[in-house]
N, C-alpha and C positions, 0 to 999 in steps of 0.2 A: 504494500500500500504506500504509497507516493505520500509527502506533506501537503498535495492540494487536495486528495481525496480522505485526506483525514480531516484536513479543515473543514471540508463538503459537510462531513458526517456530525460535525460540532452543532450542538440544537437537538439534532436526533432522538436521541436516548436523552431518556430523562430518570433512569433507574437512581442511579449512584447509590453509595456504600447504603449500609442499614442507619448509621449516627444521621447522614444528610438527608434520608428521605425522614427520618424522625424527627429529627429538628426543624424540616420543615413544616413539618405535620403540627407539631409543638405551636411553632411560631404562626400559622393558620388560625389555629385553637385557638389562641390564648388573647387574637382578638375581636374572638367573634363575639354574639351577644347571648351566645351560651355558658361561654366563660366567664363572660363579667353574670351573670345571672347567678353563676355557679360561688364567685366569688362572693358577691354580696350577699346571697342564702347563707352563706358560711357563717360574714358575720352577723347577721339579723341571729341566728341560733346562736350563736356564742353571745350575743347581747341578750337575750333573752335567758338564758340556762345564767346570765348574772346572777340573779337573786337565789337560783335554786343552790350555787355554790356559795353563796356569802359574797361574793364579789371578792374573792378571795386571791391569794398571792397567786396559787398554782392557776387560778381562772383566768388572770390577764398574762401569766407565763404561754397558757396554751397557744393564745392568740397570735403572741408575741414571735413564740420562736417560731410558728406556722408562717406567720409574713416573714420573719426572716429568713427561713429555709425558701421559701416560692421567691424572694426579692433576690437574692444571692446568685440561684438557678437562673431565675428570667436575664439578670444583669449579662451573663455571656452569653445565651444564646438570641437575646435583641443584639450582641454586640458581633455576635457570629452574621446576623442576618445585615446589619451596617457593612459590616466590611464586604459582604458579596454585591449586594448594592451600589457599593462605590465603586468597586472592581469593573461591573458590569456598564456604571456609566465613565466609567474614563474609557472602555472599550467602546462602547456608543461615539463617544466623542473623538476616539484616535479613528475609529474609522470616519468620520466626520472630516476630521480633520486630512486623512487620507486620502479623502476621494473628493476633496474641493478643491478644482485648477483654481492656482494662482495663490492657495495659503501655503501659510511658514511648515513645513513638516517637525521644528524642532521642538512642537509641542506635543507631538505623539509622544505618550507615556510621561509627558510631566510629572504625574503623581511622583516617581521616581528618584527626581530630581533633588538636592540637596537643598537647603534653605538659603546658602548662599547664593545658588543658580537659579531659584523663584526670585530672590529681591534683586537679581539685576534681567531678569526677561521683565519683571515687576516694573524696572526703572525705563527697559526699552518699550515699554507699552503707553508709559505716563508720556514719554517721548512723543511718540505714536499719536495720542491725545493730543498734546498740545500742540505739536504742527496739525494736526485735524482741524482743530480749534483757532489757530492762525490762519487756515486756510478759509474758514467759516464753510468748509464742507464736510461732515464728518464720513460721510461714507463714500470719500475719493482713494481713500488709500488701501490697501490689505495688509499692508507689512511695513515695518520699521526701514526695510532697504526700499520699498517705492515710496516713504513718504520721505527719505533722507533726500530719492533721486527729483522729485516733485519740488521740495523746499528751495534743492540749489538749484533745479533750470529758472527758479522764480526769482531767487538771487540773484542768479546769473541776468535775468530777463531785467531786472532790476537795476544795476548797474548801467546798461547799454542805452 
């Protein structure tokens, strides 16, 4: 099988391990309005069954360490379902970015990039901007090298 007829096959299959079909299945559930129905029954009987326990130490333990076992749990697998999420749209956007003549390709896979290499693409874009904005056209340019080449024939144009 070739690297193009494996890309072909990407989308396909939708099985994946046992954890990923679970987790998804989890993260499905948990917010539908079966699940919050399910949650708030909870605590309506735990507020209720108050008085039949005295309202006692072990009665708000129950409660307690129930939300903090379910809050603990949910916390990575919301954080499981962010990172595919974000994964999924920076590939939406490299192929975007990929397949529109005439943009910068050095923005495929930014995510990537180090913090130093976001604050100065960061400084060539504010760039970007402001000759936009001296031009009073903002969607004349696509790229930092057509709005440098734009700026100086104006200079140039300027001078003569």
């Amino acid at each position: 099988m070739t690297s193009h007829d494996a890309f072909q096959e990407i989308g396909t299959k939708h099985s994946g391990s046992f954890f990923q079909r679970f987790a998804q299945r989890i993260t499905q559930w948990s917010g539908s309005t079966a699940a919050f129905l399910l949650a708030f029954g909870t605590v309506l009987a735990w507020a209720v069954t108050g008085p039949l326990f005295h309202y006692s130490e072990d009665w708000q333990l129950v409660i307690n360490t129930g939300t903090t076992i379910v809050t603990f749990l949910m916390v990575f697998l919301i954080q499981r379902g962010q990172n595919k999420d974000s994964l999924v749209l920076h590939l939406k956007l490299n192929e975007l970015i990929a397949a529109t003549k005439g943009a910068s390709n050095r923005l495929i896979n930014a995510q990537d990039f180090t913090e130093e290499e976001i604050a100065l693409l960061h400084q060539f874009y504010c760039l970007l901007a402001e000759k936009a904005r001296k031009d009073n056209n903002l969607g004349r340019t696509h790229t930092v090298e057509e709005a440098e080449e734009n700026h100086a024939g104006k200079l140039e144009h300027q001078r003569r």
